[in-house]
C-alpha positions in Angstrom: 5.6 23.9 -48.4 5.2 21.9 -51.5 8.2 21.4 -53.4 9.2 20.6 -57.4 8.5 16.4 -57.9 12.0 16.4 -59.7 13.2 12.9 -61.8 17.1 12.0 -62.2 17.1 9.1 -64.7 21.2 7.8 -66.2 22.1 4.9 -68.3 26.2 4.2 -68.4 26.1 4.2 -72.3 24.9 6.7 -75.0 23.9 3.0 -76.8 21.2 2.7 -73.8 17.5 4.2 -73.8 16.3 6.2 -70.7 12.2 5.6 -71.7 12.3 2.6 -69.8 13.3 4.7 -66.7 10.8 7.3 -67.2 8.0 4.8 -68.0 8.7 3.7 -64.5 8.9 6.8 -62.7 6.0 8.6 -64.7 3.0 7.2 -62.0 4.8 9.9 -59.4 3.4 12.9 -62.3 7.6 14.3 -62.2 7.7 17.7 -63.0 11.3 18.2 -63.6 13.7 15.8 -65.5 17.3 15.0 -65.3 18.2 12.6 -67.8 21.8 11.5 -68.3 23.9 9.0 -70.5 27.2 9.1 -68.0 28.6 6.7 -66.0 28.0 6.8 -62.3 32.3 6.2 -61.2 31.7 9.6 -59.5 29.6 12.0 -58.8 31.2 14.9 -61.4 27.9 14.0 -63.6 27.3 17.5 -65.8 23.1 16.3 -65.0 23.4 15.2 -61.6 25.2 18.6 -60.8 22.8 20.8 -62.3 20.2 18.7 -60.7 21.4 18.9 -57.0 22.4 22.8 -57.4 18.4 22.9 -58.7 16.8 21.5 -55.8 15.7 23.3 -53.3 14.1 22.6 -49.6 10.9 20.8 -50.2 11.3 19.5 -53.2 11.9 15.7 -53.5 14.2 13.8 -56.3 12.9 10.3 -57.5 15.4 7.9 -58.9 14.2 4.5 -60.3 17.0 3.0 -57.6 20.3 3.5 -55.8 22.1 2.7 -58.8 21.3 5.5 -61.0 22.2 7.8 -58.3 25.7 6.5 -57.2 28.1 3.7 -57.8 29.9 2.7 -54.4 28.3 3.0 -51.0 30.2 6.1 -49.9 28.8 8.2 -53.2 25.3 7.8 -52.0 25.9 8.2 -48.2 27.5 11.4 -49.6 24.3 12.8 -51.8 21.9 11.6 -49.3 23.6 13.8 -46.8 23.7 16.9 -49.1 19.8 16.3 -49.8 19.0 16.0 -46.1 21.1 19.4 -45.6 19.1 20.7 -48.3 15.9 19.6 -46.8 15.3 17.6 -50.0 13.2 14.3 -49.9 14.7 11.2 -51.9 12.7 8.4 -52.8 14.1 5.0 -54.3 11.5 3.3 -56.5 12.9 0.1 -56.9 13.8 0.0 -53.1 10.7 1.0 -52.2 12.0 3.7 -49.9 10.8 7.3 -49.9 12.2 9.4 -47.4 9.1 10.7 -46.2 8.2 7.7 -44.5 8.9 6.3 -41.4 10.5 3.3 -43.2 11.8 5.2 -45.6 13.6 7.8 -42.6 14.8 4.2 -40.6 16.6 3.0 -44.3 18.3 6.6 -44.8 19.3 6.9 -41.4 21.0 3.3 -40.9 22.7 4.4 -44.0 23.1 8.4 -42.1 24.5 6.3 -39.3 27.3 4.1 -40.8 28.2 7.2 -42.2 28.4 8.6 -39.0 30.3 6.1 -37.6 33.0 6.0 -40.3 33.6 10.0 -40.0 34.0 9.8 -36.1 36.9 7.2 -36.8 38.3 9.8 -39.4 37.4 12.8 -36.9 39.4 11.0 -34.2 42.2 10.1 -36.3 42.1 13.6 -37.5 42.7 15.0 -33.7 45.5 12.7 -33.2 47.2 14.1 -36.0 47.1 18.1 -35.1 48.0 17.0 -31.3 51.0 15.7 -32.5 51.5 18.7 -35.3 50.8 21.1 -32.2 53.5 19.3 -30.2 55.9 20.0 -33.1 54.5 23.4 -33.5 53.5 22.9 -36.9 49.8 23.2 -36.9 48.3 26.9 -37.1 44.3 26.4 -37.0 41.4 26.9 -39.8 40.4 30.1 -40.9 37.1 31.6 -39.9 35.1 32.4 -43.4 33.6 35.7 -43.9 30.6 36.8 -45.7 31.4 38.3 -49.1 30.3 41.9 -50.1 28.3 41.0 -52.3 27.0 37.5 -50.3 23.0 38.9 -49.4 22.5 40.2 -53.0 23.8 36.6 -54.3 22.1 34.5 -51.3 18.5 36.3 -51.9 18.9 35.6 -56.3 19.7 31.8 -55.4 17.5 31.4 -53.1 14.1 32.4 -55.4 16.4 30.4 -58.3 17.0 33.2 -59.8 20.6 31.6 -60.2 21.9 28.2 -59.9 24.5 27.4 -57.1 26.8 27.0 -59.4 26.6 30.6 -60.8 26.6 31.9 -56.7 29.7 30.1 -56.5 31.3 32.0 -59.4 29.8 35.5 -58.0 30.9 35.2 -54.9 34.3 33.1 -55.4 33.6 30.7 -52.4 33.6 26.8 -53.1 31.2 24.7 -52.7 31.5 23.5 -49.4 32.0 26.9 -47.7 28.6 27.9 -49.8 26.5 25.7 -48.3 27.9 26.2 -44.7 27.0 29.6 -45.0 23.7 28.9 -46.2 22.8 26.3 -43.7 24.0 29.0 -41.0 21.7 31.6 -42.5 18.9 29.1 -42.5 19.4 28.1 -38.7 18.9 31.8 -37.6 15.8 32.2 -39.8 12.7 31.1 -37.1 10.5 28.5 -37.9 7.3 28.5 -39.4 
């Protein structure tokens, strides 16, 4: 499957120019820009959401580095998570790493892995807290989600980008996070080609 080559340039300041950026990233042919004057504090970016609701499996987002994508650490950890999830390649020109390469997969997963390791501290912090709360028979358990009605209809539209996430989100009244669960379960069930 050949994907969208998709660009995601930022400055901080509306005084900045973004041509420098895109000069830079133009010898990878991008067919689909994100360009943003925002700073990078969080990820709540009007761009970089439209961008990462956009993408799709296969396609691959090029950044001129790490710093245009995320601020602290944690930020990119987080995005380079959602794009692996997504099945979305990342590649880093000023790092020189592209997640389609062995070198690129060994930087993305040292980073994949102190990620790891930080949310099996929180996991296990996490357990200790609803043993106790189930000791003082406080703690009553997650919901399981269901499906909307109206879920297939929605899932099919997104899926041939008829509709941005965003806009599923709204139709079918599920946040983010429960939207792409049910997604990636869908996906796991489909068989391989």
């Amino acid at each position: 499957m050949t994907g969208t080559k998709v660009g995601y340039i930022r400055v901080s300041t509306i005084d900045q120019n973004l041509e420098q950026q895109k000069e830079l990233l133009s010898k990878y042919r991008i067919e689909r820009w994100y360009e943003e004057k925002a700073s990078a504090k969080d990820t709540n970016r009007p761009k970089f959401q439209e961008m990462m609701d956009w993408v799709r499996e296969g396609d691959t987002i090029y950044i001129r580095d790490f710093s245009r994508l995320a601020r602290s650490t944690q930020d990119l950890l987080n995005i380079t998570e959602q794009l692996k999830e997504k099945k979305v390649e990342l590649v880093s020109d000023k790092e020189n790493i592209d997640s389609r390469t062995p070198h690129g997969k060994l930087m993305l997963t040292m980073l994949a892995a102190i990620n790891e390791f930080e949310r099996a501290n929180m996991l296990e912090r996490q357990k200790e807290g609803i043993a106790i709360a189930k000791q003082k028979g406080m703690y009553k358990g997650r919901k399981e989600v269901q499906r909307p009605s109206n879920w297939d209809d929605v899932y099919k539209r997104w899926k041939i980008r008829e509709i941005t996430a965003k806009q599923a989100m709204e139709e079918t009244g599920l946040k983010r996070t429960t939207f792409y669960k049910l997604v990636k379960e869908i996906e796991e069930q489909k068989p391989r080609i």
